[in-house]
C-alpha positions in Angstrom: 111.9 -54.7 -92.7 113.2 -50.9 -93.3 110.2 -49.2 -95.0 108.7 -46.0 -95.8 106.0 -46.4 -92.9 106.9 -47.4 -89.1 107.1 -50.7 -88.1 104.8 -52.7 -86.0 106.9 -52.9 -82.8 109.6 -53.7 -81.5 112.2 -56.3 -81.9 115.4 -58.1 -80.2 117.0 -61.1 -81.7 119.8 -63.1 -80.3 122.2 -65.9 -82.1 124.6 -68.1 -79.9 127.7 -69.4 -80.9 129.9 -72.7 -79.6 128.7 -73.5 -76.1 125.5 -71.7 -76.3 127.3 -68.3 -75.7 125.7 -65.2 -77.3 127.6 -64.1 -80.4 125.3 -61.2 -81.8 122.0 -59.2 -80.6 120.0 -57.0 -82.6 117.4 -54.4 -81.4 114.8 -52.9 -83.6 112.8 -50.2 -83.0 111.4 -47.2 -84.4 110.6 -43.5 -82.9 108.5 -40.7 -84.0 110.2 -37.0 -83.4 107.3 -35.1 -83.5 104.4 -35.5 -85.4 106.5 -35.3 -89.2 109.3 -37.2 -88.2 109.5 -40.4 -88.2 112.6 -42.9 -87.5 114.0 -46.8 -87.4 116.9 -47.6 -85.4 118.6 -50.7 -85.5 121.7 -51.8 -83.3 123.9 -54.6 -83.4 126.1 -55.7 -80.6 128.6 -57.9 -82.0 130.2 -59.9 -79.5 132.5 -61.8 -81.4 134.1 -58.5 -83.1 133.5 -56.6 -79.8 131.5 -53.8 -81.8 128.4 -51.6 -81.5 126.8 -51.0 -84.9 123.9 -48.6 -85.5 122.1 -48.3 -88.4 119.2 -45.2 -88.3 116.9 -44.0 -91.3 115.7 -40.8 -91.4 117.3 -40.0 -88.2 116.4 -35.9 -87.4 118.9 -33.1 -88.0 118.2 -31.9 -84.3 119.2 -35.6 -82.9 122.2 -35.6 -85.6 123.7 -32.5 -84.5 123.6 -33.8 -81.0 125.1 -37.4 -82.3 127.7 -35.5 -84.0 129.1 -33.7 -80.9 129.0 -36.4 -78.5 131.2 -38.6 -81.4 134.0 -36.0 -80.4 133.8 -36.0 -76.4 134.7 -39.4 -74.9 133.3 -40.6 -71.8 129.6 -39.3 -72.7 126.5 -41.3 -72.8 127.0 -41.9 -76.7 130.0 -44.1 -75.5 127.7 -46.4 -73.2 126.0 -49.2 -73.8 122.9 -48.2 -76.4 123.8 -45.0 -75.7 123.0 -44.1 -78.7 119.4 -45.4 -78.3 119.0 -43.1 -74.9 120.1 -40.1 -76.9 117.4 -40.4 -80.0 114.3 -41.3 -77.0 115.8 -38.2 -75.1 115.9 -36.1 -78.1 112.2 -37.3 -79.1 111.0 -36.7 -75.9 112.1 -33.1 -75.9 110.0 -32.5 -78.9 106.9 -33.8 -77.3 107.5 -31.5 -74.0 107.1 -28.3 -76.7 104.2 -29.7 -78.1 102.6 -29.8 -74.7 103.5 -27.1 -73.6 102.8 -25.5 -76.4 99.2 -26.8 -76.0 99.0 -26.0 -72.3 99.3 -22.5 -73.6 97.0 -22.5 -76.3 94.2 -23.7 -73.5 95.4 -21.1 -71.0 94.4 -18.4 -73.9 91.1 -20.1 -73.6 90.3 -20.6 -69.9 91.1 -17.5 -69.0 88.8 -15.6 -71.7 85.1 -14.9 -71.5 83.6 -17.2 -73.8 81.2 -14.5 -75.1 84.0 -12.1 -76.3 84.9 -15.0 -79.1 84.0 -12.9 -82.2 83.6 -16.3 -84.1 82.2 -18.7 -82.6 82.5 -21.5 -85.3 86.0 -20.4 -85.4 86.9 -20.6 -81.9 84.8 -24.1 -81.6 87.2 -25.9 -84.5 90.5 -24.9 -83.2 89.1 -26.3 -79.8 87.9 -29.6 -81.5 91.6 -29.3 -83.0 92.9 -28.8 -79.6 90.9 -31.6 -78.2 92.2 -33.8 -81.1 95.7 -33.2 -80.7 95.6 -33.8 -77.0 94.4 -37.2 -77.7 96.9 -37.9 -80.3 99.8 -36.7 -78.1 98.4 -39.1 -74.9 98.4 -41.9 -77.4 102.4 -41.1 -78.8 103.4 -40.5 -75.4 101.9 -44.0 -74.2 103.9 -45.4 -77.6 106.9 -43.4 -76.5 106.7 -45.1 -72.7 105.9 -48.7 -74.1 109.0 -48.4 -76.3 111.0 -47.0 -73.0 110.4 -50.2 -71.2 110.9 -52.0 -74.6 114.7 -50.9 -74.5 114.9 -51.2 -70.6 114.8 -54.9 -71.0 116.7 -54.8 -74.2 119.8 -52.9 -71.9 119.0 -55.9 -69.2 119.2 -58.8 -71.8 121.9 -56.9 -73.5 124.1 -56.9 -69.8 123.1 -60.6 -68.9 125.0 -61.4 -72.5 128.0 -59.9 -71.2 128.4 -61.3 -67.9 127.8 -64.7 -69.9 131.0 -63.6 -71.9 134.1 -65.7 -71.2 136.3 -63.8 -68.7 138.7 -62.1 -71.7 135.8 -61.1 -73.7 134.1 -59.6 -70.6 136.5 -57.9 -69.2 136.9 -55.6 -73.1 132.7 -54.3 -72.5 133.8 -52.5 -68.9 134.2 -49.2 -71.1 130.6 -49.5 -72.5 129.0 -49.6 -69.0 130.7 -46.4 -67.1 126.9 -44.8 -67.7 124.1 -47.1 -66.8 122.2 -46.3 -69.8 118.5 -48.1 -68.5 118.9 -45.4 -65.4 118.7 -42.5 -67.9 115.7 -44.4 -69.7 113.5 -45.0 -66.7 114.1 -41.4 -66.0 112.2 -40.7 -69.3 109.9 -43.2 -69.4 108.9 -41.8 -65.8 108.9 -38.2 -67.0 106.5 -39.2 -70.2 104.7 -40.5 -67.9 104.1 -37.6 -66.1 103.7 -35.6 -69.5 100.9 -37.9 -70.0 99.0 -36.9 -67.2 98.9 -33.1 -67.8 98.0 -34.4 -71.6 95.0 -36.6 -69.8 94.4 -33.2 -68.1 95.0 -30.8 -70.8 92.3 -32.7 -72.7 89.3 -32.8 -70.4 89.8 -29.2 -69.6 89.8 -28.4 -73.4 87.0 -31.0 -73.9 85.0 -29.0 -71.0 85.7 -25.3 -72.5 84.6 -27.1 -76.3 81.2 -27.5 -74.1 80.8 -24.4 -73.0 81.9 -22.4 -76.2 79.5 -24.3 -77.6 76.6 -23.4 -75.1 77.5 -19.9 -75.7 76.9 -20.3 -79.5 73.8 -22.1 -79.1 72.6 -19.1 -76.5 74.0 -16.4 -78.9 72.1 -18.2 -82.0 68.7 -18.2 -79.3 68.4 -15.0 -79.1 69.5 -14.2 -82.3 66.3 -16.1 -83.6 64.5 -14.4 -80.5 65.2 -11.0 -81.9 64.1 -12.2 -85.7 60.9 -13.4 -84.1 60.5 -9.9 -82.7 61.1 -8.3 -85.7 58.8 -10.4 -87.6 56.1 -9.9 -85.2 56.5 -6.1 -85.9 56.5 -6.6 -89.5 53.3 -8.8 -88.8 51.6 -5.6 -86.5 52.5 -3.4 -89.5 51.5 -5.6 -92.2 47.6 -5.7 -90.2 48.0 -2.0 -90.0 48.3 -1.6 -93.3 45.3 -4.3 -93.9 43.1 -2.3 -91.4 43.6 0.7 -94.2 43.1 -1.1 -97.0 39.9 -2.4 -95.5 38.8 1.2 -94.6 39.6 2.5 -98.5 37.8 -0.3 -99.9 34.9 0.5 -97.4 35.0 4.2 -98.8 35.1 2.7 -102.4 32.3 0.5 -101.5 30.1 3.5 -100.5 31.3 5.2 -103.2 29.8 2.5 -105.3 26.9 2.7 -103.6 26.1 6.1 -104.8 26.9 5.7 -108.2 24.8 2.8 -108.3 21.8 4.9 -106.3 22.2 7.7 -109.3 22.5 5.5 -112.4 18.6 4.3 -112.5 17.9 8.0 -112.3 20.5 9.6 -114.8 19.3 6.9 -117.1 15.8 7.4 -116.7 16.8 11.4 -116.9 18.2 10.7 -120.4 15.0 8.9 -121.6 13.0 11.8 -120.5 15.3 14.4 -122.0 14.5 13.1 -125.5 11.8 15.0 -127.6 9.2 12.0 -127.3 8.5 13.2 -123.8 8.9 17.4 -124.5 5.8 19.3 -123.6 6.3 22.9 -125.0 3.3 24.2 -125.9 4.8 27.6 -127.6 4.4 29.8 -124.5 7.6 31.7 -123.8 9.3 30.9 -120.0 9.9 26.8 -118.3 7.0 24.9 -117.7 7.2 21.5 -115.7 5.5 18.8 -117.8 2.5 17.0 -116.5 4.2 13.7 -116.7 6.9 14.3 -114.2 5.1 12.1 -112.1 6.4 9.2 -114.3 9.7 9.7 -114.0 9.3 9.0 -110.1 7.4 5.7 -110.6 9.7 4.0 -112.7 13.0 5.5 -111.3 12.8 4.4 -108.2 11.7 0.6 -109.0 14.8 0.7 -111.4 16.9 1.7 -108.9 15.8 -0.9 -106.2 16.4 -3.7 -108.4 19.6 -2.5 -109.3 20.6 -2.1 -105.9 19.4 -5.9 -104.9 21.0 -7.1 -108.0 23.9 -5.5 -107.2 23.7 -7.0 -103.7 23.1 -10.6 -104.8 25.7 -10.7 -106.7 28.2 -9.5 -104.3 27.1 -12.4 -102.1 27.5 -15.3 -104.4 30.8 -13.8 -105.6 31.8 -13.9 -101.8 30.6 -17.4 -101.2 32.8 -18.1 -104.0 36.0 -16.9 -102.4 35.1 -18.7 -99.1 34.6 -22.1 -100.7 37.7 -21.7 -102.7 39.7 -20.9 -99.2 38.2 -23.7 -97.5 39.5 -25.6 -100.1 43.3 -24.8 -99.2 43.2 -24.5 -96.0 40.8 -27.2 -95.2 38.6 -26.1 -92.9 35.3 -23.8 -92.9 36.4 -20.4 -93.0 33.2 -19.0 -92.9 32.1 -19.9 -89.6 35.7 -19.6 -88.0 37.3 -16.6 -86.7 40.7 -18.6 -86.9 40.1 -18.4 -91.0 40.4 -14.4 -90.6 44.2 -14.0 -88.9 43.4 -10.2 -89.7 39.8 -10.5 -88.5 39.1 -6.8 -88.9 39.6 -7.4 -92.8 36.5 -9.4 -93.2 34.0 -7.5 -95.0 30.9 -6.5 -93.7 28.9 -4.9 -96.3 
């Protein structure tokens, strides 16, 4: 039965002797110091040899120092009837009192701070879901701790029914074991843990309810947080227009520009045909004379340079109605009769 891990429960076991009297009892139980310490105790009450034997694994140094000095006083509650037993609950129950208290402070930090002055907020929401956690923990060790309470309660009451069923003789030699009433002191704790375990029941819905609102204040910090992005990416779209509106305009001064170089080319080219001797008209008098054939340089400039210009045009349409088709084939849907399709409407070109 004695293992690494804690038992089960808890255990009394009694063997009779001649005439049904009780010889022996042994109690078995195990506590838990703490939240790393963890113990078995076993007593034997030996009626026959008229001796107490205990027998405890792992017991804690701070319980064993306390053992150890009550071994040298007489008359103390080590020298009762499992007096031993009352001293390793008392000394387990003083470990869980610092752990609560230690938590009641902890939350105390926290209720009495304005949740927006938490630098971390992540940080501050996992030690409260570690709070929260422990909280529980502790209600459920103190509920063990009060279950095995009453367990050794009745285990003193079956334990003093044994004696008075002792002949006279053998009765008479267990008076020195009963001076301290040993089930008093244990209802005492099992009545303070209970108490303990209400402030824990407390503790934790108060840390549960500030884990709440921490977490509101995250979720409102992380709101306007995005808020503020969504401004700034609003400015950066305002600017990015901006700097579309320009473009436009530049490319609307390159188109005019184009314009004009297309308007001058029919006549620069026709200006180069005529500037070639086949179309000279010097005659050997000294001084500039203006041929007779000027005329002709009109009549087939200015054709030339219409059907550039239309040319020009036509194929600035089609190359447009190119780019619209190939949009309305990603965004599926006609951009060329929707103003949605131009987010930047001033962009659309109008030439």
């Amino acid at each position: 039965m004695f293992n690494a891990q804690v038992w089960e429960g808890n255990a009394c076991f009694t063997e009779f002797g001649d005439q049904d009297h009780p010889t022996r009892i042994s109690i078995f139980h195990r506590d838990e110091c703490g939240w790393n310490e963890r113990f078995q105790i076993t007593s034997v009450v030996d009626f026959s040899s008229k001796q107490v034997t205990y027998l405890v694994i792992g017991c804690p140094e701070s319980s064993l120092s306390r053992i150890k000095t009550g071994a040298v006083e007489s008359q103390t509650v080590l020298h009762s009837l499992l007096g031993l037993d009352t001293l390793l609950l008392d000394d387990c129950f003083r470990q869980w009192k610092q752990l609560i208290n230690r938590y009641r402070a902890e939350l105390l930090d926290y209720e009495y701070e304005d949740p927006e002055v938490h630098g971390d907020m992540r940080a501050a929401k996992i030690r409260l879901h570690n709070l929260c956690s422990d909280l529980h923990r502790l209600c459920a060790h103190l509920g063990d701790f009060i279950e095995r309470g009453d367990f050794l309660v009745r285990a003193y009451a079956h334990v003093h029914s044994c004696i008075k069923a002792q002949p006279g003789q053998s009765r008479a030699s267990w008076i020195r074991l009963q001076h301290a009433r040993t089930d008093e002191m244990i209802a005492y704790l099992i009545s303070s843990a209970k108490t303990c375990r209400a402030w824990a029941q407390d503790y934790l819905g108060r840390a549960n309810t500030r884990e709440n609102i921490v977490w509101h204040f995250s979720a409102q910090r992380n709101s306007n947080i995005n808020e503020e992005n969504s401004r700034i990416n609003i400015g950066i779209a305002s600017l990015t227009r901006d700097i579309a509106k320009e473009a436009h305009k530049d490319s609307r001064a390159m188109v005019a520009l184009n314009v004009l170089a297309v308007a001058f080319l029919p006549g620069t080219f026709v200006a180069g045909i005529f500037s070639m001797v086949f179309f000279t008209s010097s005659d050997g008098s000294p001084g500039f004379h203006t041929s007779g054939w000027l005329w002709l340089y009109f009549i087939i400039t200015v054709p030339l340079t219409a059907v550039t210009f239309f040319a020009w045009r036509g194929w600035r349409r089609r190359t447009r109605r190119k780019d619209l088709d190939s949009e309305e084939a990603v965004f599926g849907s006609n951009l060329s009769s929707s103003e949605s399709a131009y987010p930047l409407g001033c962009v659309r070109n109008t030439i």
